[in-house]
C-alpha positions as CSV (number, residue, x, y, z in Angstrom):
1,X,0.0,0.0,0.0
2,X,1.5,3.6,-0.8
3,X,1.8,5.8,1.9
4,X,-1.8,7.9,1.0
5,X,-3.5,5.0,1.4
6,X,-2.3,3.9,5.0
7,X,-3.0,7.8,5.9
8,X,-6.6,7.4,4.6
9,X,-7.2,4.2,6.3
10,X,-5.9,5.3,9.5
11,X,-8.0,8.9,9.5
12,X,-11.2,6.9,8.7
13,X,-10.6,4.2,11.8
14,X,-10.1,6.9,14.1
15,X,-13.2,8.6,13.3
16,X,-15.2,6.1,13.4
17,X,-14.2,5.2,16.5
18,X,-14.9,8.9,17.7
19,X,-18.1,8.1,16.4
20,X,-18.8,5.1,18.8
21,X,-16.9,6.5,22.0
22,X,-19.3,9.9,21.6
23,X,-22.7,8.1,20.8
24,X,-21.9,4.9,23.5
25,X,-23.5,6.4,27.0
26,X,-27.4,6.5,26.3
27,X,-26.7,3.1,23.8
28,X,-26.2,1.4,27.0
29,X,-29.1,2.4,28.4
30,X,-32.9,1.0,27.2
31,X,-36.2,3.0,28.1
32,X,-38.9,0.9,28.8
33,X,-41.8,2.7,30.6
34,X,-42.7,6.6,31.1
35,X,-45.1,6.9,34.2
36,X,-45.7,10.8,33.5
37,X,-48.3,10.9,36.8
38,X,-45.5,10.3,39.0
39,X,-42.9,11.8,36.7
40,X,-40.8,8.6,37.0
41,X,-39.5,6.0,34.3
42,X,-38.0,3.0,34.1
43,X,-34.7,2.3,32.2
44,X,-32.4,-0.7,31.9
45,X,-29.0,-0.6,32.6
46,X,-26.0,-2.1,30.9
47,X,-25.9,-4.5,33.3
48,X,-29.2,-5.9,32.7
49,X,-30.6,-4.3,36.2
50,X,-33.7,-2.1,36.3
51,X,-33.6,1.2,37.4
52,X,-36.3,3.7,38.3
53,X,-35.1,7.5,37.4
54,X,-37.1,11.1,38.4
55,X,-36.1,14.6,37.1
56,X,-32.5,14.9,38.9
57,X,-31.2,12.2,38.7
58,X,-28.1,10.7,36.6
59,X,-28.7,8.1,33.9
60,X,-24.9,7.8,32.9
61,X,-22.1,9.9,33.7
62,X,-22.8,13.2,32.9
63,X,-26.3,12.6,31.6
64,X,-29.0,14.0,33.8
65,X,-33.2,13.4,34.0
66,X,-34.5,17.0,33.4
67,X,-38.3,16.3,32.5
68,X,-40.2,13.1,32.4
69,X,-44.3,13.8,30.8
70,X,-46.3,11.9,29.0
71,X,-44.4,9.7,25.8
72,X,-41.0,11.6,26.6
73,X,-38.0,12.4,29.2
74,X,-35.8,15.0,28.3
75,X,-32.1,14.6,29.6
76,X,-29.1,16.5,29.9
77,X,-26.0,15.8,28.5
78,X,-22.3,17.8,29.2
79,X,-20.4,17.3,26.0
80,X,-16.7,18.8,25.0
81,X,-19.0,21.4,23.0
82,X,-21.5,22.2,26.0
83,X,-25.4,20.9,27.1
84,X,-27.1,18.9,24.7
85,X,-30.6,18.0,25.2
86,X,-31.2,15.0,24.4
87,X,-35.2,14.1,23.8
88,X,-36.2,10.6,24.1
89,X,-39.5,9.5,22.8
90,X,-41.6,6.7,23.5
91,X,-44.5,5.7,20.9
92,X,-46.1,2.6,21.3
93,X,-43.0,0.3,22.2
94,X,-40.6,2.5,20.3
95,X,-37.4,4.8,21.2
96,X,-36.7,7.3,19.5
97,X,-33.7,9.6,20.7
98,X,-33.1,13.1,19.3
99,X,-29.9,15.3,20.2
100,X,-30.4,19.2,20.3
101,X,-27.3,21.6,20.7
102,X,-27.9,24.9,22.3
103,X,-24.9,26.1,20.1
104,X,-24.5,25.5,16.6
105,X,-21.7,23.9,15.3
106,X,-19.4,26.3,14.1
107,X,-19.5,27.0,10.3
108,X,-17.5,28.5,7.2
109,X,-17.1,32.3,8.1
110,X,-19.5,34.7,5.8
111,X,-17.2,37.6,4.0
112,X,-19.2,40.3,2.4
113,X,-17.8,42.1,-0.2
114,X,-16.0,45.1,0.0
115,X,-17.6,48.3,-0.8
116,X,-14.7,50.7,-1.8
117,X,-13.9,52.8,-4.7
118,X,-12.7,50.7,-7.5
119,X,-9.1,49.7,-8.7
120,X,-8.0,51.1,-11.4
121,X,-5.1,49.6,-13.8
């Protein structure tokens, strides 16, 4: 293999692995019932246990219950980039899980053009 090819290889395993380290805490984790008149759920654990959670307390490191209501608990999560709420929805027997960032990633920088007399030759 020529020495691009090792680079390219190497770059790609490393983000994917990024990829799995960032997305593993809540993949851990399994929601299985919302009781929104209590504002209480009930998760599984990676260990197979069951686990009762109310707003305040800590699903996975650095993940915390904000809001449990009817069909959806809204945690907390402290990434490198800051809070991210993370939305889990229940619909009849299935998860989904949305991420929300209170900041936007950041993107290209807009120039405007310059308004100046012109240049002449």
């Amino acid at each position: 293999m020529n020495r691009t090819s090792v680079v390219a290889l190497l770059c790609t395993s490393a983000l994917m692995l990024a990829t799995i380290a960032f997305a593993a805490p809540l993949d851990k984790i399994r929601f299985i019932k919302i009781s929104p008149q209590e504002s209480k759920a009930v998760i599984r654990t990676d260990d197979g246990k069951l686990q009762v959670i109310k707003p305040g307390d800590s699903v996975v490191e650095n993940v915390t219950v904000k809001e449990i209501v009817t069909g959806r608990i809204m945690l907390e999560e402290k990434t490198d980039r800051g809070l991210e709420t993370v939305i889990v929805r229940m619909d009849g027997g299935k998860t989904r899980i949305e991420r929300l960032r209170k900041q936007p990633d950041k993107g290209p920088l807009l120039v405007a053009p310059a308004s100046g007399a012109p240049v002449t030759r």
